[in-house]
C-alpha positions in Angstrom: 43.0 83.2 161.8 40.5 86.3 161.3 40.3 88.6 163.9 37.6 91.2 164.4 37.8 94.5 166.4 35.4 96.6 167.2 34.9 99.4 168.7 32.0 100.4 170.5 30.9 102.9 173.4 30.9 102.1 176.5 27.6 101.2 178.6 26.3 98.2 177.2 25.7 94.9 179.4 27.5 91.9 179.6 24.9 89.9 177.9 24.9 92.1 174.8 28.6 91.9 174.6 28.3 88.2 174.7 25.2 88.4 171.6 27.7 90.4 169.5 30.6 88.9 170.5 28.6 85.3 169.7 26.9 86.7 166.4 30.1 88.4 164.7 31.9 84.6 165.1 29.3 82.9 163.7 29.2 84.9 160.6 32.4 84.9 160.2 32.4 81.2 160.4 29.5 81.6 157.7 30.9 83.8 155.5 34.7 82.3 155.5 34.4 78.6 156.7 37.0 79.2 159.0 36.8 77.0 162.2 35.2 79.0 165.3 38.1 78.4 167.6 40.7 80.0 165.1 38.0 83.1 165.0 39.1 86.3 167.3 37.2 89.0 168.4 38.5 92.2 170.2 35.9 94.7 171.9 37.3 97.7 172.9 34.9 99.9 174.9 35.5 103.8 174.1 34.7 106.0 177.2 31.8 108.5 176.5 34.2 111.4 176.9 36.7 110.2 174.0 34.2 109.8 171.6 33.0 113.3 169.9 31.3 114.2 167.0 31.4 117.7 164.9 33.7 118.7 168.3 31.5 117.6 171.0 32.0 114.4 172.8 29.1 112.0 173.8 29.4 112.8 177.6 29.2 116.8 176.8 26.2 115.6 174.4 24.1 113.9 177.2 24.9 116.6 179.7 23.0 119.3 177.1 20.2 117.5 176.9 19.3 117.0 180.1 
């Protein structure tokens, strides 16, 4: 049973979780034959503010530059 996680920030919609949630299975089907309902895929949403680079986190980012 593959499973998949992924870790993403946070902010994107429902539907676009869905697309990569739909499009990571299916090419895992593809690419291992395995059946899609023995396929797992784990999101896990990182808040803006625990997510830095080079010391600066993504929420400190977007407050700079606006």
């Amino acid at each position: 049973m593959p499973i998949a996680q992924i870790h993403i920030l946070e902010g994107r919609s429902k539907e676009q979780k869905r697309t990569l949630i739909k499009e990571v299975t299916e090419a895992i089907h593809r690419s291992t034959g395995t059946d899609i309902e023995r396929i797992r895929v784990l999101l896990y949403e990182i808040p803006n503010e625990n997510w830095a680079t080079g010391g600066v986190s993504k929420e400190e980012s977007k407050m700079n530059h606006s």
